[in-house]
C-alpha positions as CSV (number, residue, x, y, z in Angstrom):
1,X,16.5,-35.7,-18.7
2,X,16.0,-32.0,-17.4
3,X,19.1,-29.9,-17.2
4,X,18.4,-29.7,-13.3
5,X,19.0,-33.3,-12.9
6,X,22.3,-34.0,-14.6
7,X,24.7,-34.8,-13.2
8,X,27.9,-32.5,-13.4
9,X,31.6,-32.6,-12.5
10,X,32.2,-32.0,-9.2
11,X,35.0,-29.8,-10.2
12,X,35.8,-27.0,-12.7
13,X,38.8,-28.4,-14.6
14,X,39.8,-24.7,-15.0
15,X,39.1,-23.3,-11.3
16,X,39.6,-25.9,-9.6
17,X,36.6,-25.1,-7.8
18,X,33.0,-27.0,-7.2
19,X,30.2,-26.4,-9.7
20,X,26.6,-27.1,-9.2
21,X,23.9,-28.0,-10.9
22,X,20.7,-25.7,-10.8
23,X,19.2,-28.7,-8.4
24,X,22.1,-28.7,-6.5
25,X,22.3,-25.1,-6.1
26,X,18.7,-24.8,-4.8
27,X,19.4,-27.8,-2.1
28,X,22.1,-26.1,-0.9
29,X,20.6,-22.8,-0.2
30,X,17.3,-24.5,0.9
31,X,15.1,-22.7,-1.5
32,X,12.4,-23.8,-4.0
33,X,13.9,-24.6,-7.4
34,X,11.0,-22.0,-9.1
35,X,13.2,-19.1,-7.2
36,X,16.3,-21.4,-8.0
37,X,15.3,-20.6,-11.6
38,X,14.0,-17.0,-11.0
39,X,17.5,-15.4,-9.2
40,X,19.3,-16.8,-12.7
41,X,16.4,-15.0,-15.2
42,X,16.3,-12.2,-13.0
43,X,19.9,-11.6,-13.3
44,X,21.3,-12.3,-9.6
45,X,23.0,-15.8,-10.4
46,X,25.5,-15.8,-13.2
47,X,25.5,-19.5,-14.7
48,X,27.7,-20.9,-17.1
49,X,27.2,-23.5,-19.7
50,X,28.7,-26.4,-20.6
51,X,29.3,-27.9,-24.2
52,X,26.2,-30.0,-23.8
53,X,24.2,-27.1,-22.7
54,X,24.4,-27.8,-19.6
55,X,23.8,-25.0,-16.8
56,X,26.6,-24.8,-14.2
57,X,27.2,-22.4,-11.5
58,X,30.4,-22.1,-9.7
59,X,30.7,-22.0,-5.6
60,X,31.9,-18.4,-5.6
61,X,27.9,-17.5,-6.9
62,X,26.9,-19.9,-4.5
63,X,28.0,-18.6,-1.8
64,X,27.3,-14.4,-2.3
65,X,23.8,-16.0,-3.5
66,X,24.1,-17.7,0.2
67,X,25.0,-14.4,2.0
68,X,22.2,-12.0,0.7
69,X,19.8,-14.9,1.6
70,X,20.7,-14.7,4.9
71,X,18.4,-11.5,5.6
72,X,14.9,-13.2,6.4
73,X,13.0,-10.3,5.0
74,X,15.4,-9.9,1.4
75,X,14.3,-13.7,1.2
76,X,10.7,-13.5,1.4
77,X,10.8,-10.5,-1.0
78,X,12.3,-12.6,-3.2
79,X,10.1,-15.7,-2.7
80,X,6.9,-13.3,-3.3
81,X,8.1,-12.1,-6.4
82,X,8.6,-15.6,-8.0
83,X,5.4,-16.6,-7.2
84,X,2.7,-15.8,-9.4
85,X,-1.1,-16.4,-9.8
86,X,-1.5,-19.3,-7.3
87,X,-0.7,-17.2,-4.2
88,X,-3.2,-14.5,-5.1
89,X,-5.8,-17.0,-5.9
90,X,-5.2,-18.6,-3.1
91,X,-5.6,-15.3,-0.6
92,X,-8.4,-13.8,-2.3
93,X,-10.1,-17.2,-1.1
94,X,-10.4,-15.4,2.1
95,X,-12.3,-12.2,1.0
96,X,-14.1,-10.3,3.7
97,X,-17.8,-12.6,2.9
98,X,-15.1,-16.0,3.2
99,X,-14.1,-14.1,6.6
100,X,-17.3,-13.6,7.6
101,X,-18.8,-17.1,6.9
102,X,-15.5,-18.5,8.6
103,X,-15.9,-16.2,12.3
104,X,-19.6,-17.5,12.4
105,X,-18.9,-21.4,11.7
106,X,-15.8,-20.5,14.8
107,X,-18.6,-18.6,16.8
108,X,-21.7,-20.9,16.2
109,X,-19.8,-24.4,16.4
110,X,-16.5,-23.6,18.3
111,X,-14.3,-26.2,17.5
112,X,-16.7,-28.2,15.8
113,X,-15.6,-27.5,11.7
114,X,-11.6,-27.2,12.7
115,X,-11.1,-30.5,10.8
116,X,-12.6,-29.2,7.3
117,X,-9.1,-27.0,7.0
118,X,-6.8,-29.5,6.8
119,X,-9.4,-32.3,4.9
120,X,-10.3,-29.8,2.3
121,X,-6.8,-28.7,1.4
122,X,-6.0,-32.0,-0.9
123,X,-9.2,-31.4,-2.8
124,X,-8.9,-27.6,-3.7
125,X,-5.3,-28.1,-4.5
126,X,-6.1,-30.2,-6.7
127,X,-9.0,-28.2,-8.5
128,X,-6.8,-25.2,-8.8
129,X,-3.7,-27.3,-10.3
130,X,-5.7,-28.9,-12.5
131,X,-6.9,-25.2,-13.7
132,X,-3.6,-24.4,-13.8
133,X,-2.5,-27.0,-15.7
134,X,-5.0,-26.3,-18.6
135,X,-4.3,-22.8,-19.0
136,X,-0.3,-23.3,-19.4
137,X,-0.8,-26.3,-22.3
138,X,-4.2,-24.6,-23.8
139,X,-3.0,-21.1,-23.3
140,X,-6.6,-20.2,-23.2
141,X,-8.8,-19.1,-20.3
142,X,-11.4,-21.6,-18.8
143,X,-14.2,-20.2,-20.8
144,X,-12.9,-21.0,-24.0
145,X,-12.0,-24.8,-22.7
146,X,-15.7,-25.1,-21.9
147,X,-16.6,-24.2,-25.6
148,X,-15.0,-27.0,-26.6
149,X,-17.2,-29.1,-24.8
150,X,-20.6,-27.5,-24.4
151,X,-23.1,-25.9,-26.4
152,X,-22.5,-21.1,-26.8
153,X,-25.7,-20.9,-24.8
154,X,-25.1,-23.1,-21.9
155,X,-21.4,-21.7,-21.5
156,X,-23.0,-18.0,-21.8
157,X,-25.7,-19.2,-18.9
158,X,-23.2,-20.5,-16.5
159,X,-20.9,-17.5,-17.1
160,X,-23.6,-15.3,-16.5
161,X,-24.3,-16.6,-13.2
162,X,-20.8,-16.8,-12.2
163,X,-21.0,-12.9,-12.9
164,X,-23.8,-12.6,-10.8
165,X,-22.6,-14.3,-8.0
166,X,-19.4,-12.4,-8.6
167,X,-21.2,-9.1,-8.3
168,X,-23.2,-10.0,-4.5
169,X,-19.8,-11.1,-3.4
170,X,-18.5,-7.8,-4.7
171,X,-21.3,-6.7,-2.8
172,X,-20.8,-8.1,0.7
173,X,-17.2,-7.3,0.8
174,X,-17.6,-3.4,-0.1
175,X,-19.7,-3.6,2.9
176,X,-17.5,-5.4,5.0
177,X,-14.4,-3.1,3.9
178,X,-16.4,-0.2,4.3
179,X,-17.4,-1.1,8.0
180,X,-14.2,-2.1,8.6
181,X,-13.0,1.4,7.8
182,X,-15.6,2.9,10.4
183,X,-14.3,0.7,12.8
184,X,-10.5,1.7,12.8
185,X,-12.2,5.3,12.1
186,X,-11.1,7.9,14.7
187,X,-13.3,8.9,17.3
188,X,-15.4,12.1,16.9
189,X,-14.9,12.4,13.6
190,X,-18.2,12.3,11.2
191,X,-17.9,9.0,9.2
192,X,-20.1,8.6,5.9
193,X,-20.6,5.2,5.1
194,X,-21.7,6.2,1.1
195,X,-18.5,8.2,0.7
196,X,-16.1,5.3,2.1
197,X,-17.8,2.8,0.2
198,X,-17.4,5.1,-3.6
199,X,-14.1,5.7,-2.9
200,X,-12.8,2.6,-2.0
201,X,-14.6,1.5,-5.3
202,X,-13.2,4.0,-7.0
203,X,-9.5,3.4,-5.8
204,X,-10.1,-0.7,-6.8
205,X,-11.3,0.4,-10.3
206,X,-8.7,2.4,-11.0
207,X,-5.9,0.5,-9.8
208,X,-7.2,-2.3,-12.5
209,X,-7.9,-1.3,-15.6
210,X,-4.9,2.1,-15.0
211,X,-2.2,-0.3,-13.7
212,X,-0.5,-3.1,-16.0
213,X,-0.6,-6.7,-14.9
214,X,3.3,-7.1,-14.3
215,X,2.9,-4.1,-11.5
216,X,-1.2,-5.0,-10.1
217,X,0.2,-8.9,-9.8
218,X,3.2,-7.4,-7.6
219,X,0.2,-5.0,-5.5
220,X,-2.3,-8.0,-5.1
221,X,0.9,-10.3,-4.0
222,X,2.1,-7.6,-1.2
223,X,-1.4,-7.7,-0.3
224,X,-1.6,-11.4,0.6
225,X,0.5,-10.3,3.7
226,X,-3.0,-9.1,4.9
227,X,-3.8,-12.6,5.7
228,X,-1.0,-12.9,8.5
229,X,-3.1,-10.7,10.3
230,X,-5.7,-13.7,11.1
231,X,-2.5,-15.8,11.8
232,X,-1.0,-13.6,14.0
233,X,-4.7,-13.2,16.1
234,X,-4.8,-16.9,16.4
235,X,-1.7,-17.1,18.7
236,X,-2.9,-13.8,20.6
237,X,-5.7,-15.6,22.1
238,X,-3.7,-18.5,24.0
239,X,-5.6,-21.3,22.7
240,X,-5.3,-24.7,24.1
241,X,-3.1,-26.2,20.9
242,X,-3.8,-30.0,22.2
243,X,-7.4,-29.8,21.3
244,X,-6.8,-27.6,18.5
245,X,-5.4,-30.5,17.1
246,X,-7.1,-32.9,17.8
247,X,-10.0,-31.0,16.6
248,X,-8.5,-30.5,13.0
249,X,-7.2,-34.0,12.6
250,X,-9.9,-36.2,13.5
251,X,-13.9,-35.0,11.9
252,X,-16.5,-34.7,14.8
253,X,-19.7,-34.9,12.2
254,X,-23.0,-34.2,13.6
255,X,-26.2,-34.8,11.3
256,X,-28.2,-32.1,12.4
257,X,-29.5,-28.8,9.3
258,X,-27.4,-26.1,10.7
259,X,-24.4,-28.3,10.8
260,X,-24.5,-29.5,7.4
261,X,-25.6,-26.1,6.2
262,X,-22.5,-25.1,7.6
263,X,-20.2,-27.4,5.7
264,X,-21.8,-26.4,2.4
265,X,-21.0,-22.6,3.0
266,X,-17.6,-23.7,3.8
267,X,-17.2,-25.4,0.7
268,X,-18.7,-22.8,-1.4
269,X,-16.2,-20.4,0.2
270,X,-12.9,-22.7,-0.2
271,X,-13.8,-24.4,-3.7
272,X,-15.7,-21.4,-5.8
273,X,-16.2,-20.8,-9.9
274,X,-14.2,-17.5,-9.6
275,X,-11.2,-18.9,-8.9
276,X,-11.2,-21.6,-11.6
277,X,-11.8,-19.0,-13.7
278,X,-8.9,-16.8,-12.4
279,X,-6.7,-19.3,-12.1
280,X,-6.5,-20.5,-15.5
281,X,-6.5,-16.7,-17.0
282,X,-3.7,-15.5,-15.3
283,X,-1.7,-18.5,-16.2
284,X,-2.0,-17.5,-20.0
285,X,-1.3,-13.3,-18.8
286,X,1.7,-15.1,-16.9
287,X,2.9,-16.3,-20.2
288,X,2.1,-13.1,-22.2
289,X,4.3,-11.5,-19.8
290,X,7.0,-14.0,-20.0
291,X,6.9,-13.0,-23.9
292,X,7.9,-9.2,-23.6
293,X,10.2,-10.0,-21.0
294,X,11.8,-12.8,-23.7
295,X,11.5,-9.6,-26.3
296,X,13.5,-7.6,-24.5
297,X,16.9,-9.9,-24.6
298,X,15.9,-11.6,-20.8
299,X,16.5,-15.3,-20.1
300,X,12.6,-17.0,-20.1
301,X,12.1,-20.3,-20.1
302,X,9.3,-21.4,-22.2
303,X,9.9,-25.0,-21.4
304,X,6.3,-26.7,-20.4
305,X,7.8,-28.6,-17.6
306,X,9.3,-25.5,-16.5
307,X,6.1,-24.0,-16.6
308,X,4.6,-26.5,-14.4
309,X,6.9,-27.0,-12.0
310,X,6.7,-23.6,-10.8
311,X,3.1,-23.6,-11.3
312,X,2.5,-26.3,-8.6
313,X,4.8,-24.7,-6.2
314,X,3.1,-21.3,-6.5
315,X,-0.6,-23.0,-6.5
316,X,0.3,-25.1,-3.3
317,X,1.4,-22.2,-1.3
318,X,-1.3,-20.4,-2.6
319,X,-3.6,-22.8,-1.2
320,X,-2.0,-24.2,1.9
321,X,-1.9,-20.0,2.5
322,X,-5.6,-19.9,2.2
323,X,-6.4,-22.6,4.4
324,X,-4.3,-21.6,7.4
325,X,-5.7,-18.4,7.2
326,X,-9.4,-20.5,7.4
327,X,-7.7,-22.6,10.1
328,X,-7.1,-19.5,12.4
329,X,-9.9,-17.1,11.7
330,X,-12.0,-20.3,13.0
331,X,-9.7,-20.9,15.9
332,X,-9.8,-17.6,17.0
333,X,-13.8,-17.0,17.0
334,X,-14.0,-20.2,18.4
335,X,-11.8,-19.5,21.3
336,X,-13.0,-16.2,21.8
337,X,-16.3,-15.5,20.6
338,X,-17.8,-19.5,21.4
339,X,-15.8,-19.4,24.4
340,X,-17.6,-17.0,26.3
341,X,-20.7,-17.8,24.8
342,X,-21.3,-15.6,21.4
343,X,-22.8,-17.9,19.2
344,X,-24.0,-15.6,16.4
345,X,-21.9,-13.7,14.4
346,X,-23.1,-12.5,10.6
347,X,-20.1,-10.4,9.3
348,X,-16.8,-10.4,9.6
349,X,-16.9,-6.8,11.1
350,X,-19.1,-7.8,13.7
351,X,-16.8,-10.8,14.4
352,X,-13.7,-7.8,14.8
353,X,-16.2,-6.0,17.1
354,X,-17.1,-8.9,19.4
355,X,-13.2,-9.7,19.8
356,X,-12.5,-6.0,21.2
357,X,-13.6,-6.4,24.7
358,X,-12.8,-10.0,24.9
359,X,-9.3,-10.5,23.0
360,X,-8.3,-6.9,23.3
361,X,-7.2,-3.7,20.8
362,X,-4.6,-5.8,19.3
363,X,-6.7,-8.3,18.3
364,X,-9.3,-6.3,17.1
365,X,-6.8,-3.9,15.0
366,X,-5.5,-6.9,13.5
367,X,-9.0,-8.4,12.6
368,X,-10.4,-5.0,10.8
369,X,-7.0,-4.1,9.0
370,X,-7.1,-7.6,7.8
371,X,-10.8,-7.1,6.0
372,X,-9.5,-4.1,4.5
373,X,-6.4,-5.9,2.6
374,X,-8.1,-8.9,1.8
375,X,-11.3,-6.8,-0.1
376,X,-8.6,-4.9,-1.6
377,X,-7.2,-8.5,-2.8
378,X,-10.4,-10.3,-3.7
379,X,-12.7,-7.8,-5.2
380,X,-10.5,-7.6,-8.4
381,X,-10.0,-11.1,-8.8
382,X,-13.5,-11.8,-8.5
383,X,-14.6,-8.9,-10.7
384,X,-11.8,-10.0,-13.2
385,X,-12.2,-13.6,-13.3
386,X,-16.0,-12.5,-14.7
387,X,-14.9,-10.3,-17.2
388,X,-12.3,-12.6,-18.6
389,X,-14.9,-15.4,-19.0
390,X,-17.3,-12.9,-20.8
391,X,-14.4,-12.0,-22.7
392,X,-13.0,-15.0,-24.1
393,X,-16.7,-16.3,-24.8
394,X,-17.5,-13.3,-26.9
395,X,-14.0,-13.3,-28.5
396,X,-13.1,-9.8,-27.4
397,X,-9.7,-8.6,-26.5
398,X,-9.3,-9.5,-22.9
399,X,-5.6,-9.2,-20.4
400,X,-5.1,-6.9,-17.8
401,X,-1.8,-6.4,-19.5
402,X,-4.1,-4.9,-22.3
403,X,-4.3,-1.1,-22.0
404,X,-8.1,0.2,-21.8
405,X,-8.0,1.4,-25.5
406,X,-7.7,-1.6,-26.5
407,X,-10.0,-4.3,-24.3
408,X,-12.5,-1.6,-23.1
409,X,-15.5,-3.9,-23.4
410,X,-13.0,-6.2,-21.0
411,X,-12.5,-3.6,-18.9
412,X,-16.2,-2.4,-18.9
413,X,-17.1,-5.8,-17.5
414,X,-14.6,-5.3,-14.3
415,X,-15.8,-1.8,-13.9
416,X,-19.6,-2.5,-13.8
417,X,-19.2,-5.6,-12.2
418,X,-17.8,-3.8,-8.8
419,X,-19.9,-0.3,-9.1
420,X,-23.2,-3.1,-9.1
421,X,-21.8,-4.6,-6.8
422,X,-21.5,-1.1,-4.5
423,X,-25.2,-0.6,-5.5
424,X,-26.8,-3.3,-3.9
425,X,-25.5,-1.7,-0.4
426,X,-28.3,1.0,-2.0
427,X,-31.1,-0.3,-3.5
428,X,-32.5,-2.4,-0.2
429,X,-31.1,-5.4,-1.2
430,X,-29.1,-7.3,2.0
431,X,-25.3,-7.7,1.1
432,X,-25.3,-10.9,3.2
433,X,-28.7,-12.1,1.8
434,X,-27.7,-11.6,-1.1
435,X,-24.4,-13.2,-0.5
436,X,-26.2,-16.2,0.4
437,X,-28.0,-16.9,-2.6
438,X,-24.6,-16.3,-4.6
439,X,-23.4,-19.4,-2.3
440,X,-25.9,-21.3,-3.4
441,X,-25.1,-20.1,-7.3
442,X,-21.9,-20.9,-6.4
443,X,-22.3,-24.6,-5.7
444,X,-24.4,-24.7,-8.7
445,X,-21.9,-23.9,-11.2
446,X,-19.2,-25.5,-9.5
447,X,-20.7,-28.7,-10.5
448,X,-20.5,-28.6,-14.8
449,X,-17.3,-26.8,-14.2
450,X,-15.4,-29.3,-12.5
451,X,-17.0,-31.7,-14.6
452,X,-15.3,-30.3,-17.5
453,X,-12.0,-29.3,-15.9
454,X,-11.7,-32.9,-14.6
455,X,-12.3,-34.5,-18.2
456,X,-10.5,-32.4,-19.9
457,X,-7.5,-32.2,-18.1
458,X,-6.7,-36.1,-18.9
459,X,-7.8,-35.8,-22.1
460,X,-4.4,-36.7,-23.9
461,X,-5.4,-35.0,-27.4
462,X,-5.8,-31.9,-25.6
463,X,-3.2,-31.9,-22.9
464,X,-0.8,-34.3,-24.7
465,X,1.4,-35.9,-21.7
466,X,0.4,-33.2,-19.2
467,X,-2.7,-35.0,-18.4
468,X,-3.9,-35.1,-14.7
469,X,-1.6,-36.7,-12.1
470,X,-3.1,-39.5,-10.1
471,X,-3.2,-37.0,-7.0
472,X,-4.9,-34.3,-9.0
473,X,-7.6,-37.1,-10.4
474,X,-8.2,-38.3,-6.8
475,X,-8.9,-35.2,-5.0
476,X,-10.2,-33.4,-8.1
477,X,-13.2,-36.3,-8.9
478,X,-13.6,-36.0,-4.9
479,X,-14.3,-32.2,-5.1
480,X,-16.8,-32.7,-7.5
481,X,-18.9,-35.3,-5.5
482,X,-18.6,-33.2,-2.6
483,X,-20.0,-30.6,-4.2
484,X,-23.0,-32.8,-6.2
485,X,-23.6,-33.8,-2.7
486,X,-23.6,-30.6,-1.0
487,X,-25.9,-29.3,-3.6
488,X,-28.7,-31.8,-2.9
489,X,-28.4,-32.1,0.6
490,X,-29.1,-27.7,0.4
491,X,-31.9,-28.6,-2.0
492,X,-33.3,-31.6,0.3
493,X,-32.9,-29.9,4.0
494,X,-34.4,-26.5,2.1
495,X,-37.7,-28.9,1.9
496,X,-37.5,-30.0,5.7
497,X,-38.3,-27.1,8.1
């Protein structure tokens, strides 16, 4: 049974005084066990052990650990920094192109695809756990699951167009961040788009191949906040909550091309390749780190059901994050924009300019600031998840923890990927036409990849008892026949003009 559970005298036969279990110290204080488990490694609880290894810890830790928790803001500083990938996964599902393809489904349909935030949540939890899951028993990446499983060539294909569709999403949200910048730019003073757009390049580089992945992971997390900013709108604008509602609860599915196209590109935006790929990388750097924390004399537990209970805490916040963010961008375009009769809206900038006039400054501010943090988010992750693919499939040393003398070719990858990425804003090619083709690349690879991810995560010889929950199966198999079906209803509707 897991020290958690036991269950321990309710006194100390030396104090006098009530003990708790790490269980029932987290119940008391109304916290997650995984920062249950963090305030003792970190040092902040002092626990004591029992003959039969139990962990104890007496009321007097209980309650300081109750009066420092009392500060709303100390709390959520602490609840950021126990999470770990699953949060920033989750947010950089809502890069400025996601943003963009969310304010024109709000502006074009209104209400009409509310009810694809709260149905698609089961099914990309799901995929992302079950990444998760394969990275912490494996500890390897989701390219070198795949070479277990398919022929070099085929996984070197299907990595290659993930990196491709990496790089025009890179693409589009350079853009987007660099318009957003000329929108909250002051007024009169000369603006150059190429300028903005090398140096926030440059600044995203920099911070991810100079900084270590134990103080980027804390920067990308901070920059999650960026999302509240869509949350935040969404109750600006006054909606009418009742058919908010009953908008996202109950599907209102209309057969018609521009409708369907429009669930596809939701899809692609909530369920894509990258963040498999991220996802079960950064649960193998999480463990690296773990390591040299363990090295330096600091409680780590390296217990696998440790491991994955704090994983699906961190993924499911990471996700339900994502999809509220989706849930209010929508609401908001489709209260404001839709509601006074804006029906086309192609960028997420231009969705922050049609809210000026009509939502006012603060909503507007809020909007543009928001594409800024969430580019600053997604554009490493997705130029990272790339270059750890390439990495592991041509066995070179790969980890963001890795200084760049030692994984340059890994770092090279990240590096090229985003500077390509700033080129096609140059060479003529549409960011957002090209954005759309990487959808559609997207759903492509999606399909073999969750395929595999699927099979092999309740494949006992490889994942021993950790195999998929029956949740995880459910939702997971779903996600895949979604997208098979979303892929040949593109490929049929492409033929009907």
């Amino acid at each position: 049974m897991p020290e958690d559970d036991r269950v321990l005298d309710t006194k100390d036969q030396q104090s006098g005084k009530r003990v708790f279990s790490i269980s029932e110290f987290r119940h008391e204080l109304g916290i997650p066990l995984m920062l249950a488990r963090k305030l003792i490694t970190w040092g902040y609880v002092e626990v004591q052990k029992t003959a039969d290894g139990t962990i104890k810890i007496t009321e007097s830790e209980l309650e300081e650990t109750r009066e420092y928790l009392k500060n709303p803001w100390y709390k959520t500083k602490l609840y950021m920094r126990a999470l770990g990938p699953g949060i920033i996964t989750g947010a950089a599902d809502d890069d400025p192109s996601g943003i963009g393809t969310y304010s024109s489904v709000g502006a074009q349909f209104g209400f009409g695809l509310l009810w694809l935030a709260p149905w698609l949540l089961p099914l990309m939890t799901a995929v992302q756990e079950a990444c998760a899951r394969i990275g912490i028993v494996t500890n390897k990446g989701l390219a070198g699951v795949l070479l277990r499983h398919y022929k070099k060539w085929l996984v070197f294909l299907i990595v290659s167009l993930l990196i491709i569709a990496n790089v025009a999403n890179i693409g589009a949200d350079l853009s987007a961040m660099t318009a957003s910048v000329k929108l909250l730019w002051p007024a009169g003073l000369p603006f150059s788009f190429t300028l903005t757009a090398i140096v926030l390049t440059l600044i995203i580089i920099l911070m991810e191949v100079m900084i270590p992945y134990k103080n980027y992971a804390k920067v990308l997390k901070w920059l999650c906040l960026s999302l509240f900013a869509y949350i935040i709108t969404g109750f600006i604008t006054h909606p009418d909550w009742a058919r908010v509602f009953g908008s996202a609860l109950i599907p209102h599915v209309t057969f018609n091309k521009e409708y369907v196209f429009a669930i596809v590109a939701v899809f692609g935006t909530t369920i894509s390749p990258y963040l498999f790929f991220w996802q079960t990388s950064e649960e193998v750097e999480e463990k690296k780190i773990a390591r040299k924390i363990d090295e330096e004399g600091n409680q780590v537990s390296f217990k696998l059901n440790d491991r994955i209970g704090r994983m699906r805490t961190d993924v499911r916040t990471g996700m339900i994050f994502a999809n509220l963010t989706f849930f209010f961008i929508v609401l908001t375009t489709a209260k404001v924009l839709a509601g006074n009769g804006i029906s086309s809206i192609e960028s997420a900038e231009q969705a922050a300019m049609a809210l000026r006039p009509l939502a006012g400054d603060q909503a507007f501010l809020l909007f543009a600031l928001g594409i800024l943090g969430t580019g600053l988010l997604a554009i490493p992750v997705l130029a990272g998840s790339g270059a750890y693919a390439l990495a592991e499939l041509m066995n070179w040393r790969e980890g963001l923890e890795e200084k760049f003398s030692k994984a340059r070719a890994f770092y090279l990858v990240i590096a090229l990927s985003i500077i390509i990425g700033l080129a096609i804003n140059f060479i003529g090619i549409s960011p957002m036409k090209a954005l759309y083709y990487s959808a559609f690349l997207n759903g492509v690879i999606s399909i073999p990849l969750l395929y595999v991810i699927m099979v092999v995560g309740n494949d006992k010889r490889i994942m021993g008892r950790e195999t998929h929950p029956g949740w995880v199966k459910f939702f997971g198999w779903a996600a895949f026949w979604f997208a098979v079906a979303a892929i040949l209803t593109v490929i049929v509707l492409s033929f009907i003009k």
